[in-house]
C-alpha positions in Angstrom: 0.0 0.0 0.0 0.9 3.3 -1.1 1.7 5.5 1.7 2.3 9.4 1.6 2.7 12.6 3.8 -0.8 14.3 2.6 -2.7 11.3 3.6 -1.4 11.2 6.6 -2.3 14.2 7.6 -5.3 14.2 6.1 -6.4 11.0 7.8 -5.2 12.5 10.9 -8.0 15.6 10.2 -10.7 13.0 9.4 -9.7 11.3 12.6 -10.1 15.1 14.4 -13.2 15.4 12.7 -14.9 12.2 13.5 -13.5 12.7 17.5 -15.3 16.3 17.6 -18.8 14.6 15.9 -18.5 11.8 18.1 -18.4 14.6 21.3 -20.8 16.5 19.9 -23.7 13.3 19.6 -22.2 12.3 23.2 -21.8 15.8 25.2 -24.8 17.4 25.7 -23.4 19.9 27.7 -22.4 23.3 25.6 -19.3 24.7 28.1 -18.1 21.1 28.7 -18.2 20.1 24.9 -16.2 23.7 24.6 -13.8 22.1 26.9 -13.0 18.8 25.1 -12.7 20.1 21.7 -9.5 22.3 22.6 -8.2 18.9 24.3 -9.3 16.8 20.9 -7.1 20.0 19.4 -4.2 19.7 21.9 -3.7 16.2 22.0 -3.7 16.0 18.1 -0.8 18.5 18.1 1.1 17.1 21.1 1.1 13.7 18.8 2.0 15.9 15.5 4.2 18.7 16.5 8.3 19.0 17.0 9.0 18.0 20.7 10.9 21.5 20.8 7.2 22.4 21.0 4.1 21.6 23.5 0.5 22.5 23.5 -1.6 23.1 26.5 -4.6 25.4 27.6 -3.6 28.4 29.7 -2.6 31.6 30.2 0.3 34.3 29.4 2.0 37.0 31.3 4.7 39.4 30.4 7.8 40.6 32.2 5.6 43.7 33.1 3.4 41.5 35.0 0.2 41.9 32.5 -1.7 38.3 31.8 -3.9 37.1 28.8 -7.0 35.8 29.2 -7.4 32.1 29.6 -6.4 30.8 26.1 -7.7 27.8 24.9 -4.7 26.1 23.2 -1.1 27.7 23.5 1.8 26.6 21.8 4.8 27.3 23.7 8.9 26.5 23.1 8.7 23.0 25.9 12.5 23.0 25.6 13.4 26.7 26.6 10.2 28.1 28.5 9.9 28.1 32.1 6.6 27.6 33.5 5.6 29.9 36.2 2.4 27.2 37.0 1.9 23.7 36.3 -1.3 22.4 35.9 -3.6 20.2 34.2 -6.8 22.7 32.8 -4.3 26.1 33.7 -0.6 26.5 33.0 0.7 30.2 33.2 3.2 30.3 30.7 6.0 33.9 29.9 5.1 35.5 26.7 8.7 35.5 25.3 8.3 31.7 24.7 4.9 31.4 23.7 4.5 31.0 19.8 0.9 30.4 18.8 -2.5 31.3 20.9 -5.6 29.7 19.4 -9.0 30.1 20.1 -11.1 26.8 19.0 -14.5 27.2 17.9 -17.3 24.1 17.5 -19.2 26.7 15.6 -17.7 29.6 14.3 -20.0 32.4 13.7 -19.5 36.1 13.2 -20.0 36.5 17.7 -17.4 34.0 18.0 -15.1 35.5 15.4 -15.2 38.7 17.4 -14.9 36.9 20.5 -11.3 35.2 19.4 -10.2 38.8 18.0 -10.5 40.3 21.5 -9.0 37.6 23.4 -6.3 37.0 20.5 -5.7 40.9 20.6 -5.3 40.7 24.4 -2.7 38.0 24.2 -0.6 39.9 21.2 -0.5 43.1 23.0 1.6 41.0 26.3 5.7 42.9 25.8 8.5 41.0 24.2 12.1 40.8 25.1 13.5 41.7 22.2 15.9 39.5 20.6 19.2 39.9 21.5 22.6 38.0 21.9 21.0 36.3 24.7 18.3 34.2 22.3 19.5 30.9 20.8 20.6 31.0 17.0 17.6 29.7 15.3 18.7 28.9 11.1 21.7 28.8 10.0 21.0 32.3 8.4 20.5 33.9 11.8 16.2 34.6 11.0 14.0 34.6 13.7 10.5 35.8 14.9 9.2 36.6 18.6 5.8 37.4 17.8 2.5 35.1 18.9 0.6 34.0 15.9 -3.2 34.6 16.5 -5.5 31.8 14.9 -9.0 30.6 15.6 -9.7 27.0 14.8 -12.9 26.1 14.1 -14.8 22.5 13.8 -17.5 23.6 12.0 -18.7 27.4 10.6 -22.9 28.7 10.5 -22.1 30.6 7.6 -19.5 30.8 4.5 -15.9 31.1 4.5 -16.2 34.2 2.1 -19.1 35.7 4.8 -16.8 34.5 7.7 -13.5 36.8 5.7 -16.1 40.0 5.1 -16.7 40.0 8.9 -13.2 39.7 9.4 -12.6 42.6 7.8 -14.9 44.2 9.7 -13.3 43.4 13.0 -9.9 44.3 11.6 -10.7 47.9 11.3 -11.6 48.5 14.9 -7.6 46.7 15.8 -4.0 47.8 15.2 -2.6 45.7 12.5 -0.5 43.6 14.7 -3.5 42.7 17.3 -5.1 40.7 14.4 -6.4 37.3 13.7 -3.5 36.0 11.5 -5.1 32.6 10.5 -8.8 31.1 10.9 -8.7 27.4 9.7 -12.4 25.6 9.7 -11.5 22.1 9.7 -14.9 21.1 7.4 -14.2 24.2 5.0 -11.0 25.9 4.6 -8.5 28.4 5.5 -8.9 32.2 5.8 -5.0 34.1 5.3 -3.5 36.1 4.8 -1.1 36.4 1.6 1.6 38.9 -0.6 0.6 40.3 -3.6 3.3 42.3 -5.9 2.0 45.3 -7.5 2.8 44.3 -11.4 2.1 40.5 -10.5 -1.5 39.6 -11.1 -0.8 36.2 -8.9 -1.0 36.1 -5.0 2.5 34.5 -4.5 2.6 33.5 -0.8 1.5 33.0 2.6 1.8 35.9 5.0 2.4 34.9 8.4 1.3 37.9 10.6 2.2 41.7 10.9 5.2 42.6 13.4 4.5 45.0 16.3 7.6 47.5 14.7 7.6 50.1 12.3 8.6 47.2 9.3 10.5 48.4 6.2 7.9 49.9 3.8 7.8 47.2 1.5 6.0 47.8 -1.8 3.9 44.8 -2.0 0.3 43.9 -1.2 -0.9 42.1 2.0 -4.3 40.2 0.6 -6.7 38.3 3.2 -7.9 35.7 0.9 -9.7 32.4 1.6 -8.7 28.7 0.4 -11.9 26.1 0.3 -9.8 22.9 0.9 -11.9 20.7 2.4 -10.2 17.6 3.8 -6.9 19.0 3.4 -7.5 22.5 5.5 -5.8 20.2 8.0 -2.9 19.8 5.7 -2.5 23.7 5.4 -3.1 24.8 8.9 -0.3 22.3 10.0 1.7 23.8 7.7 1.1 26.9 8.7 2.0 26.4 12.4 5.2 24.4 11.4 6.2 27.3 8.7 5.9 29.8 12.1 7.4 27.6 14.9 10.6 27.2 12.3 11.8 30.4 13.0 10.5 31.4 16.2 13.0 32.2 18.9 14.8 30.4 21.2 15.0 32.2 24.7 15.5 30.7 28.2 16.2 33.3 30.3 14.4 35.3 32.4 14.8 38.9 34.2 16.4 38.1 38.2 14.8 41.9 39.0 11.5 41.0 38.4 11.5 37.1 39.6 12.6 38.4 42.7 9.5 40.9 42.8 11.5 44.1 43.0 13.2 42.9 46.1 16.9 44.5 47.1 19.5 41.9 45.8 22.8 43.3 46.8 25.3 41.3 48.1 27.3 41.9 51.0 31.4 41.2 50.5 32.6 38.5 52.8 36.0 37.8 50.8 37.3 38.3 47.3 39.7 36.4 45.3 42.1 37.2 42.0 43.2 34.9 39.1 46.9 34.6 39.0 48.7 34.6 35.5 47.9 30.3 35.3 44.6 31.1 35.9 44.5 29.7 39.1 42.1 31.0 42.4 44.2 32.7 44.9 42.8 35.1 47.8 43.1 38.9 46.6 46.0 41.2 47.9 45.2 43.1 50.7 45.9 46.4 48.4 43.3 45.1 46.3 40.8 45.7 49.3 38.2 48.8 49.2 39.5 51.8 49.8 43.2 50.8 49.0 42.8 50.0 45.1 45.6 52.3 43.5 47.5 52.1 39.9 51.3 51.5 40.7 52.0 54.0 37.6 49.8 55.8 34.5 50.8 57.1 31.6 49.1 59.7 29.4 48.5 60.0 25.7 48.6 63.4 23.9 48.1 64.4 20.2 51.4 66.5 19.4 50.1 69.2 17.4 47.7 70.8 20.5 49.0 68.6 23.1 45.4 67.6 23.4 44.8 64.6 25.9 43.0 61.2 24.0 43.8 58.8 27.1 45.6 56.7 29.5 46.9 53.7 30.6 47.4 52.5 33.9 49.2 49.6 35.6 47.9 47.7 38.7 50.1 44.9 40.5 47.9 41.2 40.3 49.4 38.6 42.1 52.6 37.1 40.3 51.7 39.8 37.5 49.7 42.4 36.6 47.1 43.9 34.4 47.1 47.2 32.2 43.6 49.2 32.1 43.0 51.7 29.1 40.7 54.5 28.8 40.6 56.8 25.4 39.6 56.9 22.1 42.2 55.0 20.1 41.3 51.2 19.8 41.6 49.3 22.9 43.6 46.4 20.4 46.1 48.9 19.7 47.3 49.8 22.7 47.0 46.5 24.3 48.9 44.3 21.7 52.0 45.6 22.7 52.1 44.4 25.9 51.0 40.6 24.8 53.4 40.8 22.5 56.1 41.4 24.9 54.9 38.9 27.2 54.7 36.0 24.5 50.8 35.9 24.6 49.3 35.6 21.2 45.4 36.3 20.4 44.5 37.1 23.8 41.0 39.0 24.8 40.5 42.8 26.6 37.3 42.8 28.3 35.3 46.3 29.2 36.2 47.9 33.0 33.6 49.8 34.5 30.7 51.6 32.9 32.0 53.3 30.3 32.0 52.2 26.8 35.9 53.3 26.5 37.3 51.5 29.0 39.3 48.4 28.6 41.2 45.6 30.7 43.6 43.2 29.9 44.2 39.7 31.2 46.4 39.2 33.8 50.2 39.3 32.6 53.7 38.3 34.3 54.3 41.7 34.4 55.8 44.2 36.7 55.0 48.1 36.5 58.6 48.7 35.7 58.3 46.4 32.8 55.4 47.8 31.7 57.1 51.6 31.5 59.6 49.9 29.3 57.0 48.5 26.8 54.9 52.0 26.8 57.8 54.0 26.1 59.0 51.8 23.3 57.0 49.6 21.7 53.8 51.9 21.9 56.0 54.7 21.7 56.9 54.2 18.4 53.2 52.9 17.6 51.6 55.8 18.3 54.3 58.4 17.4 53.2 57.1 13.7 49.8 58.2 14.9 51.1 62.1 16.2 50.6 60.8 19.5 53.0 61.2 22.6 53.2 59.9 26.2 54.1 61.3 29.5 53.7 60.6 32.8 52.5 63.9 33.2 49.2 64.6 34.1 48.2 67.9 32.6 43.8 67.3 32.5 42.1 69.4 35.5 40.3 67.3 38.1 41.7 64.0 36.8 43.4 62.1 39.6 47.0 61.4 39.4 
């Protein structure tokens, strides 16, 4: 026997179909019927989607402490999300890791369309971290998404899918663009989407998965709500559609310490400090390295020549067998700090940021002694810089800047 992905999935709709007529002969209870067709819904996905991913009925809140509504079916990252309550009819899950919120509908009618829009708007307008260096590379090409696809998923519809797309229409003008409905699938009908149109193309050329909360690009393209009568293989496209959007949403698993800890003072108080010594090795810190007796053994300052302008310093502090140098100016921290690893025999080594200020840099601890590290300044950066009308002395000539 012949055996094929389409079928498969389209068996699997047939099978959802039959489960939801079967409740409806058998459940003659309207809120409790509600109630089992988002778990016919959430089991079929748990046995269908990526184990990255897990559905579940529940509820979202944002870093700013703002919550959905109850959701009927959200779609969240299982492998990356925390989950701030477990529980069988109510998990409360963070809005950076939740992916899809669906409303299900037995019946979809134009009161229940509107009814999905305002809890589907509610649980779009929850706050995103944005994505940053802290998220998870998602493809290869570095693309990913944070936004929560809105989509209603209906068993059954009173009325058309073209009458069902008019009154979506309608609904869409009283909500901001990226509060909207991004997908209705009607498992016994079709699909109502969303698609790009090109201005001297007469064919609709794509799915469009849902409009960013951002001021996008101006693109000069068309952005066409459209319906697809597919019958038995609107299960087909709606998978589809939820795979095409859980592809390239983000991957994030941590969350802010400031507001886990519900604004309370987290400041630690000292009890003893230690230093890395040049072999990387955990030794207890100097006693000059204590607060209150932190001091640079020497500093030397840099100065264009032409207007003996000042454009920065470095400084040496003693670290156990060595030392480290700390720069502050406007040259590039490489440049000044190569020098020294050079002279020490350390090849490709990192500088890492020193305080607050975007300018300042530190290096890694060096078997270095501050009277080696005069030496090096006054020669081998000497000569670097002089190429660059710079000059150093170990004069201090700034107002108000400490010796």
């Amino acid at each position: 026997m012949d055996i094929n992905i389409h079928d498969l999935l389209s068996s699997a709709g047939k099978k959802l179909q039959d489960h939801f007529e079967y409740l409806k002969k058998t459940n003659p209870h309207y809120g409790e019927r509600g109630t089992e067709a988002q778990d016919i819904l959430i089991e079929f996905l748990n046995d269908h989607l990526p184990k990255r991913y897990a559905a579940t009925s529940g509820i979202i809140i944002d870093n700013k402490n703002s919550i959905s509504p109850q959701i009927d079916v959200i779609i969240y990252d299982a492998v990356n999300s925390p989950v701030y309550r477990k529980d069988n009819r109510v998990m409360i899950l963070p809005s950076d890791n939740t992916a899809v919120s669906i409303e299900v509908k037995s019946n979809l009618s134009k009161k229940e369309l509107v009814d999905a829009a305002n809890k589907i708007k509610k649980a779009k307008q929850l706050k995103k971290t944005p994505i940053t260096n802290v998220d998870q590379e998602v493809t290869k090409g570095g693309s990913s998404i944070s936004q929560t696809l809105g989509v209603v998923f209906a068993y059954s519809a009173s009325s058309s899918l073209e009458a069902l797309a008019k009154n979506l229409v309608e609904i869409n003008n009283q909500i901001d663009a990226h509060l909207w409905i991004d997908l209705v699938a009607v498992l016994d009908k079709g699909i109502i989407s969303y698609a790009i149109k090109q201005p001297l193309n007469p064919d609709i050329s794509g799915s469009f998965g849902g409009i960013p909360d951002a001021e996008p690009i101006p693109l000069p393209y068309y952005i066409t709500l459209g319906i697809s009568n597919l019958g038995e293989r609107t299960i087909n496209e709606f998978f589809t559609r939820m795979l095409s959007h859980l592809t390239f949403f983000r991957k994030r698993s941590s969350i802010d310490l400031s507001i886990v800890m519900g604004g309370v003072n987290r400041q630690m108080m000292a009890i003893n400090s230690y230093q890395f010594n040049s072999k990387g090795r955990v030794a207890v810190a100097d006693d000059e390295h204590m607060s209150g007796k932190f001091h640079f053994e020497s500093n030397i300052y840099f100065y264009k020549k032409r207007n003996d302008k000042y454009i920065g310093n470095i400084g040496f502090v003693k670290w156990k067998d060595g030392g480290v140098v700390f720069y502050s100016g406007f040259i590039p921290a490489p440049v000044i700090m190569i020098p020294f690893y050079k002279a020490c025999g350390i090849k490709n080594s990192q500088i890492f940021p020193s305080g607050g200020n975007a300018n300042d840099w530190v290096s890694i601890v060096m078997r270095l002694n501050a009277e080696q590290f005069e030496k090096i300044a006054f020669s081998e950066l000497s000569q670097l810089l002089d190429k660059k009308g710079v000059y150093l002395s170990k004069e201090c000539n700034i107002p108000g800047m400490p010796e």
